[in-house]
C-alpha positions as CSV (number, residue, x, y, z in Angstrom):
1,X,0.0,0.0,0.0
2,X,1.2,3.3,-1.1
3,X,2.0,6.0,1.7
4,X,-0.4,8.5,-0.5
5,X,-3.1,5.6,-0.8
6,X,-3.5,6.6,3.1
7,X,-7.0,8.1,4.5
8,X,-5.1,10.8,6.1
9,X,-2.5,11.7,3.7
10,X,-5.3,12.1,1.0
11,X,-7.2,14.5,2.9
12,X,-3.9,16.0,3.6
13,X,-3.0,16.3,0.1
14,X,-6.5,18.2,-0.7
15,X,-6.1,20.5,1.8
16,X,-2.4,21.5,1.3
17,X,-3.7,21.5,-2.4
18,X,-6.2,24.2,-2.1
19,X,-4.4,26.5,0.3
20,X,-2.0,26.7,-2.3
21,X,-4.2,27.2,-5.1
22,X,-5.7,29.9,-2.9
23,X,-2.1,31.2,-2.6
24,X,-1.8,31.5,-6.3
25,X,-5.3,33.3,-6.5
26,X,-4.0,35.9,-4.1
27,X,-0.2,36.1,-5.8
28,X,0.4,38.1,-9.2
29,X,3.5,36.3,-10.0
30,X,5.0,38.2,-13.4
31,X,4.4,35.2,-16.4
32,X,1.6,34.0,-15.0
33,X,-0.9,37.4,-16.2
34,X,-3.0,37.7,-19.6
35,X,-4.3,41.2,-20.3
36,X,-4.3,41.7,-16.4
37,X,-6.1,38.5,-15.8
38,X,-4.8,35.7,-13.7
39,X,-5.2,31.8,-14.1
40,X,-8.8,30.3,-12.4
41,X,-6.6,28.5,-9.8
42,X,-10.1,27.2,-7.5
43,X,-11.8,26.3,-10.7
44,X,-8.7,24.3,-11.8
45,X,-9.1,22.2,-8.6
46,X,-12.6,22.0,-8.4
47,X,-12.8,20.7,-12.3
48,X,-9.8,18.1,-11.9
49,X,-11.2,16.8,-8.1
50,X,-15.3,16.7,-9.6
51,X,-14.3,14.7,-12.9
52,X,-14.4,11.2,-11.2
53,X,-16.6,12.4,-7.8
54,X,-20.1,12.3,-7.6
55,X,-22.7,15.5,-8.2
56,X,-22.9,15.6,-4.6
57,X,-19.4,15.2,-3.8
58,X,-19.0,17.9,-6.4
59,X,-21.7,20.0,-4.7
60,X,-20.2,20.2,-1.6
61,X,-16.6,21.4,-2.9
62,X,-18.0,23.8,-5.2
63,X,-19.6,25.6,-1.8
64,X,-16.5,25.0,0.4
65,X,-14.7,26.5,-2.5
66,X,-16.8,29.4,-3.1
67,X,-17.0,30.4,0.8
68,X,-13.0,30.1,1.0
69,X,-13.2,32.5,-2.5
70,X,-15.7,34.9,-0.4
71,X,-13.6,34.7,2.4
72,X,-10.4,36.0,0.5
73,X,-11.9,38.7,-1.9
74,X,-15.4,39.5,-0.2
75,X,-18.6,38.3,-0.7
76,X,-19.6,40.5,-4.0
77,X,-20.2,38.8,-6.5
78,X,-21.0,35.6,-4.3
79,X,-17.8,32.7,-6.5
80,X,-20.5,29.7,-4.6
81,X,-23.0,29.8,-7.6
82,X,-20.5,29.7,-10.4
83,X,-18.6,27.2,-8.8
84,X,-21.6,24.7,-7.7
85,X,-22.8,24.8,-11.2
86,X,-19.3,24.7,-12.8
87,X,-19.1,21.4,-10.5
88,X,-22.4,20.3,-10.9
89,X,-21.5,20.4,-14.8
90,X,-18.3,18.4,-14.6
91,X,-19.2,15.9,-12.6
92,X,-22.4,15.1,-15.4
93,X,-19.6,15.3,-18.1
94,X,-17.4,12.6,-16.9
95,X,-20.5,10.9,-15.1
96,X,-22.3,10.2,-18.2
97,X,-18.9,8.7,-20.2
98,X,-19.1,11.8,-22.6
99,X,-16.0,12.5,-22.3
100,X,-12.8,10.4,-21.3
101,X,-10.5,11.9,-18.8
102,X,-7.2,13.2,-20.0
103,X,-5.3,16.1,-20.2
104,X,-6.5,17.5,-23.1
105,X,-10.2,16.8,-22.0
106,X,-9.2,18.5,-18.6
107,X,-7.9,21.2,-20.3
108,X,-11.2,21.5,-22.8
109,X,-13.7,21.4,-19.6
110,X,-11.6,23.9,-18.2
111,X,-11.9,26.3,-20.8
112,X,-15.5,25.8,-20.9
113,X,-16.6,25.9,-17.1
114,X,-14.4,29.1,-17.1
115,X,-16.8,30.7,-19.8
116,X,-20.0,29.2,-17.4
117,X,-18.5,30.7,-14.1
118,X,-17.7,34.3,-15.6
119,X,-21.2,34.7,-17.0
120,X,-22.5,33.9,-14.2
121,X,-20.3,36.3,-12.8
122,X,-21.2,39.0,-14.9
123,X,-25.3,38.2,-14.2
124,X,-24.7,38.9,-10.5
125,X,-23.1,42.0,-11.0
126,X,-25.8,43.2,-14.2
127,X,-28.6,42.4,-11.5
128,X,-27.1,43.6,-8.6
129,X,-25.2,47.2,-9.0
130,X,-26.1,50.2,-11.2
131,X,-23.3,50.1,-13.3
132,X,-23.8,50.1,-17.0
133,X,-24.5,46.8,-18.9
134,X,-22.5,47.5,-21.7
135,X,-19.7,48.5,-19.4
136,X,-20.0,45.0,-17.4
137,X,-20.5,42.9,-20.8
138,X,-17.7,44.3,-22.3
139,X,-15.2,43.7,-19.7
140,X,-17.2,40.0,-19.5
141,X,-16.0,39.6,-23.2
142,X,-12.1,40.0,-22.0
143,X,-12.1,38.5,-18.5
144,X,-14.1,35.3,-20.1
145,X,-12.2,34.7,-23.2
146,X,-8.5,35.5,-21.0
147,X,-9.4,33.7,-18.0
148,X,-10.6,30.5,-20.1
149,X,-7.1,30.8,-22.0
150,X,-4.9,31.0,-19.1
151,X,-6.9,28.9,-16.7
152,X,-6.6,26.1,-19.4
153,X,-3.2,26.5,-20.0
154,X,-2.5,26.3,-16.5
155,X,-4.1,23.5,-16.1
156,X,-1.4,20.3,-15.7
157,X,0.3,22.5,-13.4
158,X,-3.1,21.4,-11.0
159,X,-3.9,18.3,-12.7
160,X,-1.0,15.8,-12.3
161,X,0.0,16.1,-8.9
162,X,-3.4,16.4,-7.7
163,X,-4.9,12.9,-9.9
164,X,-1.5,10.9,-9.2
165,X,-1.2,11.6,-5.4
166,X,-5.3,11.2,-4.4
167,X,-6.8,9.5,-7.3
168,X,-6.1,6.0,-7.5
């Protein structure tokens, strides 16, 4: 038996995991910025842990993930809703055997749920402030299309160590 195969050390791997991503999301390291906008590092985790959990499994991260994303940046726009239906989303993909789970379909799911979480992103803040639409759905144009880029690229970086050390 494998030392990462462990109850402990898996739960220890996902939590040393996500502080760091949260590190990352906090960090504007020079390299790592498109057009100002930095890689999705929370929805990286949550897309690579939900592809072989359950909706509920999937459910549950997405709101533990979104409360720690409040917690760092405040609670406007609220990150739980994108990121419960991002994971809601990828854990149907894999679940119904419509796509196979690589990196390249990692990546793909990535780029998509990036698109899905900045929308929904952008309809908080259209329903919720005063600020022009055409000022919030241009910048939704950029943010979407940049973060989906670099998010996806960013992706292995996430992905490997995190499906080798608690996915068996």
């Amino acid at each position: 038996m494998k030392v990462w195969q462990n109850f402990w050390w898996q739960r220890l791997i996902i939590i040393v995991s996500i502080a760091a991503c949260c590190i990352l999301l906090m960090v504007r390291i020079s390299g790592l910025e498109l057009l100002g906008v930095t890689p999705n590092w929370l929805l990286i985790w949550l897309v690579t842990w939900s592809v072989r959990r359950n909706i509920w499994q999937s459910a549950i991260a997405s709101i533990c993930l979104g409360l720690i994303w409040d917690s760092l940046t405040g609670v406007f726009p609220s990150h739980v809703l994108g990121l419960l239906v991002v994971g809601i989303f990828t854990s149907n993909v894999y679940g119904k055997e419509y796509i196979k789970e690589d990196l390249i379909s990692i990546m793909l799911i990535v780029f998509g749920m990036a698109i899905i979480n900045e929308t929904i992103t952008a309809l908080q803040y259209s329903i919720q402030t005063q600020v022009p639409l055409t000022d919030i759905w241009l910048n939704y144009q950029k943010n979407s299309l940049t973060s989906a880029i670099i998010s996806s690229l960013w992706t292995p970086l996430v992905y490997y160590p995190l499906n080798y050390l608690v996915n068996k």
